[in-house]
N, C-alpha and C positions, 0 to 999 in steps of 0.2 A: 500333190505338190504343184507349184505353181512355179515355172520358169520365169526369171526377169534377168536374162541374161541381153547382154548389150551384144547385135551380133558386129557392131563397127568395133568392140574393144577386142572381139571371138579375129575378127580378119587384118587390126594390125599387129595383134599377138604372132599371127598364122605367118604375114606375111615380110615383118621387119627383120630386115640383118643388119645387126648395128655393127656399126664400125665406132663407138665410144672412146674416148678418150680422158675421159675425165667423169667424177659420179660428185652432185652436190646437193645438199642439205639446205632447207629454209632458215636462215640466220633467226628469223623470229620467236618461231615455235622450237627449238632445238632445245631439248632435253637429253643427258646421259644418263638409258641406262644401264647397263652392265658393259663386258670388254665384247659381247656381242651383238647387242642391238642398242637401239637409242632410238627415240621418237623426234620427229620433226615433220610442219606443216606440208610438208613437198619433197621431191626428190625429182633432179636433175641431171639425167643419163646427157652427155654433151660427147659432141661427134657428127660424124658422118650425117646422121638420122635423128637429131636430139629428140629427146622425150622426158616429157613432164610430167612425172607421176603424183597424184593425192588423192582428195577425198572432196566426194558430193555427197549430198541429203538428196534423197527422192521421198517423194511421197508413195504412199503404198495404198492404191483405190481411191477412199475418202477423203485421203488428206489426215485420217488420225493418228496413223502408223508411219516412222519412220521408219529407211535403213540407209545406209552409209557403203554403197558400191565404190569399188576403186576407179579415178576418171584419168585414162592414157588419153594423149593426144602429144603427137610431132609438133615440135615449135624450133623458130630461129631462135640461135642461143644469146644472138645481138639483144634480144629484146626485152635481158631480165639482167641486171645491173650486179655486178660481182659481188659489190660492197652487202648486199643483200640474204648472198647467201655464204655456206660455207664448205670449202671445197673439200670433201672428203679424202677423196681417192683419185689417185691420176695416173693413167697410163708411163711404164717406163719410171715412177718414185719408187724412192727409197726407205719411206715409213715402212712399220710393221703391217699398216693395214693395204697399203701398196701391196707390197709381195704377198699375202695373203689374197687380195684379191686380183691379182693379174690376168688371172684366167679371164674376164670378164671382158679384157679388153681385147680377146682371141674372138672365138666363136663359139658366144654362148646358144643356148637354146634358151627360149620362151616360151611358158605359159601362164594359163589365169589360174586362180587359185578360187573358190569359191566359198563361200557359207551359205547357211539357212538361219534363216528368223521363224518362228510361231510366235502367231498372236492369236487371242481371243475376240474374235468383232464383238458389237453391241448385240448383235441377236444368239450368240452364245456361241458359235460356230467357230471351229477353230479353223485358220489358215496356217499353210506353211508356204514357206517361198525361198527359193535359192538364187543366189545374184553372186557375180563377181566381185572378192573382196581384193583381190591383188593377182602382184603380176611375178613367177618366180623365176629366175634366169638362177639355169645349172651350166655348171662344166661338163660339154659330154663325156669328159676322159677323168671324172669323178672325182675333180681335186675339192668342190663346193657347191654348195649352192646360195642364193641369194634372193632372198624372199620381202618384196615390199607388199604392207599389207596394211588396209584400210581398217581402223577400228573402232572406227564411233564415238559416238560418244562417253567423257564428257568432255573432250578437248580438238577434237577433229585433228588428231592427227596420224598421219601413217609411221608406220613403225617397220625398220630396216634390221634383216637378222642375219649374221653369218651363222649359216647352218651345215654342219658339215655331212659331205653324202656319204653312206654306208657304204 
């Protein structure tokens, strides 16, 4: 098996404490679907430490093989215009999915979540390879968790799940 693990996504996983305030969704790409998840082009942790979560293409060797790694990176939240996106969740509201997910705006933990691809090259030889698909933030005191997760194609978009912890 073949690692193509990001180690800069491995050490801002490691080493952010968010202080969040608010979670939002890419106005463009935003489809619902069920009362727990829904897909949208991006996901916007805003806070303390904002972070912008989605999805890149890499090539894999040649160039004939894709896969679709999930891409963290800190940004100023000045720099991406409200009207754009939509604001799911916010610290201290009063929707259903507010108090549902308040723990988040505590002190979550983070990690990556990973897949593998196999593919067949042209000389018959099979690869496999594992990459970071997402990034899952739990409650440590087990009220949820919260899993954004990169899924390829055919529409590039990352998908948000309330997932409840056992």
């Amino acid at each position: 098996m073949i690692l193509e693990h990001d180690e800069k996504l491995e050490a801002l996983a490691e080493t952010l404490s968010p202080g969040w305030t608010e979670i939002r969704a890419d106005r463009r790409a935003f489809s619902k679907i069920d009362d727990a998840s829904f897909m949208t082009g991006g996901v916007l942790l805003i806070g303390e430490r904002s972070l912008l979560c989605c999805m890149t293409a890499k090539d894999f060797g040649d160039g004939v093989w894709e896969y679709y790694p999930i891409y963290l990176t800190e940004v100023e939240e000045n720099k991406y215009a409200p009207e754009e996106w939509i604001r799911l969740v916010r610290k201290d509201g009063t929707a259903n999915l507010d108090q549902m997910l308040g723990w988040v705006f505590e002190t979550p933990s983070l990690s990556l979540t990973e897949d593998t691809e196999s593919f067949t090259e042209p000389d018959g030889k099979e690869t496999t390879f594992s990459f970071y698909n997402g990034l899952e933030i739990k409650d440590p005191n087990g009220r949820g968790s919260l899993r954004i997760t990169s899924t390829g194609q055919p529409n590039f978009t990352v998908t948000l799940s309330v997932l409840p912890t056992p």
